[in-house]
C-alpha positions, 0 to 999 in steps of 0.5 A: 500500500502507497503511503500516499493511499493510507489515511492515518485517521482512520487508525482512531477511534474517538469520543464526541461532546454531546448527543447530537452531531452539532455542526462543530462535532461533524466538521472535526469529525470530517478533519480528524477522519477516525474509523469510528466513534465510542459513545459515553453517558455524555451522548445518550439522552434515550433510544430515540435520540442515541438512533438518530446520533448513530445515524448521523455517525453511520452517514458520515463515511461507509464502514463508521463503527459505532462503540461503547462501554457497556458491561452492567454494574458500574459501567453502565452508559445507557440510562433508563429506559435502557436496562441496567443489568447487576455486574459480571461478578453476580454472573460469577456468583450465579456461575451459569453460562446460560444466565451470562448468555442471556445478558450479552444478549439482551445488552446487545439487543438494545445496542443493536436497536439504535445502532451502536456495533460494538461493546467493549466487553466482556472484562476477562480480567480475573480478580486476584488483588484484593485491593483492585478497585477499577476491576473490582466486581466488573471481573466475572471472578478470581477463577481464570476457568469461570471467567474465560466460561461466563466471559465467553458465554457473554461474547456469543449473547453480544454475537447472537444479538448483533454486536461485536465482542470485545475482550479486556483487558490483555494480559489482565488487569486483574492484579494491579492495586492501581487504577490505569486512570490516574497511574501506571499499574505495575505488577510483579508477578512471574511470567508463570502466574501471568500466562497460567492465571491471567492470560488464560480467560484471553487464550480461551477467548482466541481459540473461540474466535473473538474478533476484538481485544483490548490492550491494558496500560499496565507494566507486567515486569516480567515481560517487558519492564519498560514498556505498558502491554498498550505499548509493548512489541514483547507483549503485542507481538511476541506473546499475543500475535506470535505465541498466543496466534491471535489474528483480530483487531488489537483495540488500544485502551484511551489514550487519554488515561493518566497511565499513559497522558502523564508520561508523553503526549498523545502524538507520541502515545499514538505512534508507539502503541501502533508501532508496537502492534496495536491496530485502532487508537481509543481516544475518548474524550478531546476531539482536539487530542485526537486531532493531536494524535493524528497529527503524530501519526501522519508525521511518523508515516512521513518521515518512515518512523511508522512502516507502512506495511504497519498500518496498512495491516492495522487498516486492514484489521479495522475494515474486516471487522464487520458487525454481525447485524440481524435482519431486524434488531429494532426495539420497539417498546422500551423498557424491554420487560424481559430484559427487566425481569432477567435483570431483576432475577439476578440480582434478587439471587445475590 
């Protein structure tokens, strides 16, 4: 691929302001050229107008991926009247892969409805600090067997309703104290622990077939004791793409997140995480970051700091990735009063 032919925006994926596609949204959308647009509770007032704001998102260029962080328990962005299921941990407690299926399904039900293709979730993370609050009870459990279990079941509930799965967060950020938000996590496992504990959830997941997986910003020592995994050719290249043979998308966490912002600037974070192997840059909140960010990247494919043939493989990636939409996936009546009932029964059995 020339390098003339290859745009560098579409390497991102970003956040917007608010609900709708206001003129100053839709001309920085145009410039920055991203492949997709995550929303966040800041964007969504209710099914009818999330529908018309992915429209408007899907009308702005063929193949435009609509996305958003939608597990249950905290990380909840759809208000009423979308349902608000309990946490992956109570699916944990439940231990039912049919319960964790009919979630996923019923959370990809109502995305698909209004046009959202892509959940970050399910969290194959397993719980092994104790004080590991930003995982929390968004693990399924501290059993890496029942997470890659429950986890999996989700994914295919999201599948059979319509939405892209993604897992999160490879190699695990089950066994950090810190919150990747505000600092850089670093755990000092051995490898040993890391690949037969933490790494095992995302190996079932490959072997499954998951089409999606997102990067933590955390320092694992034992496999590469300078780089965060988001940013690390050992971690993406050596132990995911090679040793593990995993052939998706590699999605980076934000770019904006304190692991990373405190440490280089967004122009320089783009180009080392798609230079270490990751394909679609998350960057959640600044329009003008992400401007930023496509800038470093457009310089670095210039100047040949970003090989060509490197993104090219990251665009190809980001185009086969396609959602698995039904022939009808609209809600018509909203609340969905199965999806409250299901919901309801979960957490009545805490």
């Amino acid at each position: 691929m020339a390098r003339h032919l290859i745009d560098p925006g579409k390497l991102l994926m970003v956040g917007i302001p608010g609900p709708t596609l206001d003129r100053s949204t839709h001309r920085r959308l145009v410039e920055i050229g991203p492949s997709g647009v995550i929303l966040f509770r800041r964007n969504v007032q209710g099914p009818a107008q999330v529908s018309r704001l992915c429209g408007a998102i899907h009308r702005l260029r063929p193949g435009m991926l609509i996305a958003i962080d939608h597990e249950g328990g905290r990380v909840n962005r759809l208000p009423e009247p979308f349902t608000a299921f309990p946490p992956a941990r109570a699916l944990g407690e439940a231990d039912s892969p049919r319960l964790a299926f009919a979630v996923g399904q019923a959370i990809g039900r109502e995305l698909a409805s209004v046009g959202i293709d892509l959940d970050f979730a399910p969290v194959l993370d397993v719980l092994t600090h104790p004080r590991n609050r930003v995982i929390g009870d968004r693990s399924f459990a501290s059993d890496p067997a029942l997470v890659a279990r429950l986890g999996l079941a989700f994914a295919r509930g999201l599948r059979a309703a319509g939405v892209i799965a993604c897992g999160k967060h490879f190699p695990g950020h089950g066994a950090t104290r810190g919150d990747s938000h505000v600092v850089l996590p670093r755990v000092s496992l051995s490898s040993g622990e890391i690949l037969r504990i933490h790494v095992a959830p995302f190996r079932d997941a490959i072997a499954a077939g998951i089409p999606c997986l997102m990067m933590a910003h955390v320092v694992y020592r034992c496999l590469d004791s300078a780089h965060a995994a988001s940013l690390s050719p050992r971690i993406l290249g050596t132990l995911l793409r090679r040793r593990l043979r995993y052939r998706g998308l590699i999605v980076s966490d934000d770019l904006e997140m304190a692991a990373l912002s405190r440490r280089m600037p967004p122009e320089e974070a783009a180009v080392s995480a798609v230079a270490a192997g990751t394909d679609l840059l998350l960057v959640c909140n600044s329009l003008e970051v992400a401007g930023r960010a496509r800038v470093g990247l457009e310089k670095a494919l210039g100047s040949g700091r970003l090989p060509v043939a490197r993104v090219g493989e990251a665009l190809s990636r980001i185009r086969r990735l396609r959602t698995p939409r039904s022939a009808d996936s609209r809600i018509r009546r909203w609340p969905v009063a199965a999806h409250v009932a299901l919901a309801k029964a979960i957490a009545s059995a805490l």
